[in-house]
VMD Tcl script that draws the C-alpha trace (Angstrom):
set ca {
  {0.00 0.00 0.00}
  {1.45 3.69 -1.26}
  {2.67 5.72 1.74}
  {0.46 9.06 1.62}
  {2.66 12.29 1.12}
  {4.15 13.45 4.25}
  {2.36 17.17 4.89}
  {4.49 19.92 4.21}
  {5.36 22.49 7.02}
  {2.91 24.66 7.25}
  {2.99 28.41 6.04}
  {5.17 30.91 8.17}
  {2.82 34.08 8.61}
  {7.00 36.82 7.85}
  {6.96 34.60 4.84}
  {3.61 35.55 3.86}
  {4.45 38.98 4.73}
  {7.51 38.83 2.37}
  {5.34 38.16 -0.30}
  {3.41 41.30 0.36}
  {6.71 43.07 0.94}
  {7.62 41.90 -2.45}
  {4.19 43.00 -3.94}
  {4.66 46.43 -2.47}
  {7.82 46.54 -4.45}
  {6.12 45.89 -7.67}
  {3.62 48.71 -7.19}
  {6.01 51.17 -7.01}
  {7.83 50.59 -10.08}
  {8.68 53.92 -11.57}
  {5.83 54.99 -13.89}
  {7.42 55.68 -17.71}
  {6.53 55.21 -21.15}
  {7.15 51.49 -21.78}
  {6.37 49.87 -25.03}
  {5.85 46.04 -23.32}
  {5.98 43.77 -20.24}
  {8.16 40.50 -20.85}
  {6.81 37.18 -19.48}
  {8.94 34.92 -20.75}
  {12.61 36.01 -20.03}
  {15.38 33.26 -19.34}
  {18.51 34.48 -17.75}
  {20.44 31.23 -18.29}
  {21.09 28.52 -20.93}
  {21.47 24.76 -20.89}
  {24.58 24.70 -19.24}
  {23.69 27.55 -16.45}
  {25.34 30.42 -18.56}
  {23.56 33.75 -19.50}
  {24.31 37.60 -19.67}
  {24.65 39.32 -16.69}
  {21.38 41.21 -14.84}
  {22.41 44.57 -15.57}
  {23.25 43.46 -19.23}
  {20.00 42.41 -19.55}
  {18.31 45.85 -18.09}
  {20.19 47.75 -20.69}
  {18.63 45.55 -23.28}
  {15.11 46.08 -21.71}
  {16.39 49.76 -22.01}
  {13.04 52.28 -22.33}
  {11.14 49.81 -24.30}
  {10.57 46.48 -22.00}
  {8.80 48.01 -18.82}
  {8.89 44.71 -16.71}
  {10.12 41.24 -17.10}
  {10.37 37.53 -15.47}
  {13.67 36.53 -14.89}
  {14.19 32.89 -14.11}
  {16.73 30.09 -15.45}
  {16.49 26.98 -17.13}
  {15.81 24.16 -14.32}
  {17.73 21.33 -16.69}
  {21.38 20.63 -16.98}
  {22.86 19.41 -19.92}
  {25.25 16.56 -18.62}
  {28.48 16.63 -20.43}
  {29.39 13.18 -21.07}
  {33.46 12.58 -22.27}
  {32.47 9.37 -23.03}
  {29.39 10.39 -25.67}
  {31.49 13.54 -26.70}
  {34.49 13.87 -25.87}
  {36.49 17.22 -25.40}
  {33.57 18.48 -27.39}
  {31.63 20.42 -24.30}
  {27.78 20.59 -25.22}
  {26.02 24.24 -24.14}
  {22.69 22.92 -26.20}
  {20.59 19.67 -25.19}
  {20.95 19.33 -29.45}
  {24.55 19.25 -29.17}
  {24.75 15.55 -27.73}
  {22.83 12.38 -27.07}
  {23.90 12.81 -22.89}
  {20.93 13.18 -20.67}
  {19.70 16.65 -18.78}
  {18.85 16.43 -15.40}
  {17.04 18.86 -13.28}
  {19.07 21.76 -11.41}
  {18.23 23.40 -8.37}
  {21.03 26.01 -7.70}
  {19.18 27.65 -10.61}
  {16.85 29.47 -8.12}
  {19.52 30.78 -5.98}
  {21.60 31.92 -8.49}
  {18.73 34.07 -10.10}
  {17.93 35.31 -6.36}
  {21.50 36.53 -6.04}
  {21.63 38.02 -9.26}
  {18.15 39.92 -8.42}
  {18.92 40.97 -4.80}
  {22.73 42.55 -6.37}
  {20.24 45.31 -7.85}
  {19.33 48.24 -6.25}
  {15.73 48.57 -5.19}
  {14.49 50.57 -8.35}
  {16.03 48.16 -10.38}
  {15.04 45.05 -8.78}
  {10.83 46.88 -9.41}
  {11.36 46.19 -13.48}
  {11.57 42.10 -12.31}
  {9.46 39.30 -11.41}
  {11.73 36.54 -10.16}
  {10.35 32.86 -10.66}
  {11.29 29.54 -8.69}
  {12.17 27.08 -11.67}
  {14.73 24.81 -10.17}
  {12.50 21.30 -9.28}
  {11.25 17.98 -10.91}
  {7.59 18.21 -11.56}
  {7.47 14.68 -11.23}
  {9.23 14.57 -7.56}
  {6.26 14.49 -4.37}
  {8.64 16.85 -2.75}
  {8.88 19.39 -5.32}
  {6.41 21.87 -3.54}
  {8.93 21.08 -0.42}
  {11.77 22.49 -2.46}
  {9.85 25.67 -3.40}
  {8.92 26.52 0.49}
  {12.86 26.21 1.07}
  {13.46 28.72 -1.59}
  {10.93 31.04 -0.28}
  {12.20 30.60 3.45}
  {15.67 31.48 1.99}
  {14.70 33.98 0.06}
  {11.67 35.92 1.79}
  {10.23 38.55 -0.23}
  {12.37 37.82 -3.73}
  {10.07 35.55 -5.56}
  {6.77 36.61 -8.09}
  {5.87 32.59 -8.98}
  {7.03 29.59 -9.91}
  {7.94 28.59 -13.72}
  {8.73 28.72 -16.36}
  {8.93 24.59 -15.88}
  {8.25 21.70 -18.32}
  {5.98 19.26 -18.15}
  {6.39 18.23 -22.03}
  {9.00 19.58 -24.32}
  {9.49 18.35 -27.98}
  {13.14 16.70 -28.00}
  {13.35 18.15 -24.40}
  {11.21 15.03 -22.63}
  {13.15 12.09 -23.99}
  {16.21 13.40 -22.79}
  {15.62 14.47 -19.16}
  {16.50 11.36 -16.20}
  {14.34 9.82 -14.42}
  {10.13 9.54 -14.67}
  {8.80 11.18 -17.30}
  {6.82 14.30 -16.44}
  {2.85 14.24 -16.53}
  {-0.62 16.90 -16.22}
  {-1.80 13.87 -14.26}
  {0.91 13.42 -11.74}
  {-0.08 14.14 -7.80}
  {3.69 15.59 -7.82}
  {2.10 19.16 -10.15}
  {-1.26 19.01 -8.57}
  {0.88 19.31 -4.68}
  {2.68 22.66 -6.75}
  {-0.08 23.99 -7.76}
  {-2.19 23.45 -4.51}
  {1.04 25.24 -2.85}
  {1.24 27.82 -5.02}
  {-2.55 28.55 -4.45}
  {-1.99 28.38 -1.06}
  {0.68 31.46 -0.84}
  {-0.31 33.20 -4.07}
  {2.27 32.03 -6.56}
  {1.37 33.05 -10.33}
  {2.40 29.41 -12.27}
  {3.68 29.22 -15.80}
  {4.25 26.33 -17.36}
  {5.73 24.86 -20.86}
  {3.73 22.06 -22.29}
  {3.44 21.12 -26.27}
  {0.69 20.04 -27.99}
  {2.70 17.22 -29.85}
  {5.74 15.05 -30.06}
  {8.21 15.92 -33.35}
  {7.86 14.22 -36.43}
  {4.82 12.09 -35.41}
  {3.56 9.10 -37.63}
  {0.51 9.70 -38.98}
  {-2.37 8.37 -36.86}
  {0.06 7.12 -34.31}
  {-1.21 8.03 -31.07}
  {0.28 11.37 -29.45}
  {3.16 11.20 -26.91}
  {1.62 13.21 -24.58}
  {-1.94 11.16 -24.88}
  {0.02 8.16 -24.11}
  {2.03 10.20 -21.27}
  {-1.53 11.34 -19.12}
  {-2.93 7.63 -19.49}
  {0.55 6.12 -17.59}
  {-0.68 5.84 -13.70}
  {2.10 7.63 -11.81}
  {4.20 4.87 -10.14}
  {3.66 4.28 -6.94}
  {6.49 4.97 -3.88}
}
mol new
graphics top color blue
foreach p $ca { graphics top sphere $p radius 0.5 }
foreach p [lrange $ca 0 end-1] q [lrange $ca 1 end] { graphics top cylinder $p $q radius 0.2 }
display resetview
C-alpha cells in the first residue's frame, strides 16, 4: 500500500508577509513610457550560462517596462564518453541526458537581490529549479521562499512536455496527471504564486495516426512509492 505524502510544514505568517513586501515593491515601479511587459525572459542557458542582470536591463532599455527573470531548471550533462572534449552548451549538441538543477533558483535570487531597489521593481523573479514529477517538489519551493523571503513573483517557467526536451531528461517522465504538479499547484494557491508552465501540444515528427506522446504520457498511472 502507497505511503500518503508526508504534509508539508505549514505556512510561516514573515513569509507571507515577504510576499506582500515583495508586492509592495512591484507597485512602485517607476511609472514611464514602456512599449511592453516581458513574461517569458530566461537568464540562463542549458549549461547555467547567460548575460549578466544589468546586461539584460540595458537591453530592456526604455522599451521592456517589466520582465520575469528565471533560469532553465535542466542541466545538460556533459558526457566525455558520448562527446568527448567536445563540451555541449545545447541539449541538441549531444545524445547525454539533462537532469534537473536546483542552484538555478539561488543563483537568479542573487543576481536579483545585487540590484538596487528601483532596479530590482522592473523584475518578477520565478522559482524554476525542481522535478515536476518529484512528491517533494512543492517542499523544495517553500525552502526557496524561506531562503529567500520577499524575492520571488511565482514559480515557472517549468516543463511538463518539451518536444526533443522530454526524452532526454532522467528519471520519470513528467505528466498533467501526476499528484507531484497538482501538490505545486495546490502550494502555489496556497501562498499566491502566479504558475507558468511549458507544455506542447505534440511530439516531433509524429507518424501519422500514431497516437500522441503526450496522450500516451496522461494515461501512464504515476508509479507508486
Amino acid at each position: 500500500m502507497a505511503r500518503p505524502p508526508r504534509p508539508m510544514t505549514p505556512w510561516c505568517p514573515w513569509l507571507a508577509l515577504g510576499l506582500l513586501l515583495a508586492a509592495d515593491a512591484v507597485a512602485q515601479t517607476p511609472k514611464r513610457s514602456f512599449l511592453f511587459n516581458d513574461a517569458h525572459v530566461h537568464l540562463t542557458n542549458y549549461v547555467q550560462e547567460g548575460c549578466d542582470i544589468r546586461h539584460l536591463l540595458h537591453v530592456m532599455g526604455d522599451k521592456v517596462g517589466r520582465a520575469t527573470l528565471f533560469g532553465i531548471p535542466l542541466q545538460q550533462q556533459w558526457s566525455y564518453r558520448v562527446s568527448g572534449d567536445a563540451a555541449p552548451t545545447y541539449y541538441l549538441q549531444t545524445d547525454a541526458l539533462l537532469y534537473y538543477y536546483s542552484f538555478t533558483d539561488a543563483f537568479i535570487a542573487n543576481a536579483y537581490l545585487s540590484l538596487p531597489k528601483e532596479q530590482r521593481a522592473r523584475f518578477e523573479p520565478m522559482i524554476t529549479g525542481f522535478n515536476p514529477t518529484d512528491m517533494y517538489a512543492a517542499d523544495h519551493i517553500r525552502r526557496v521562499l524561506t531562503v529567500y523571503p520577499g524575492v520571488f513573483s511565482g514559480i515557472g517557467e517549468f516543463t511538463i512536455h518539451k518536444e526533443f526536451v522530454s526524452s532526454k531528461v532522467a528519471g520519470e517522465v513528467a505528466s498533467l496527471t501526476d499528484p507531484a504538479l497538482d501538490r505545486v499547484l495546490d502550494f502555489a494557491g496556497e501562498v499566491g504564486l502566479v504558475v507558468l508552465l511549458h507544455n506542447d501540444l505534440d511530439a516531433p515528427f509524429a507518424e501519422e495516426g500514431s497516437v500522441r506522446a503526450w496522450e500516451r504520457a496522461q494515461r501512464t498511472p504515476a508509479a507508486s512509492p
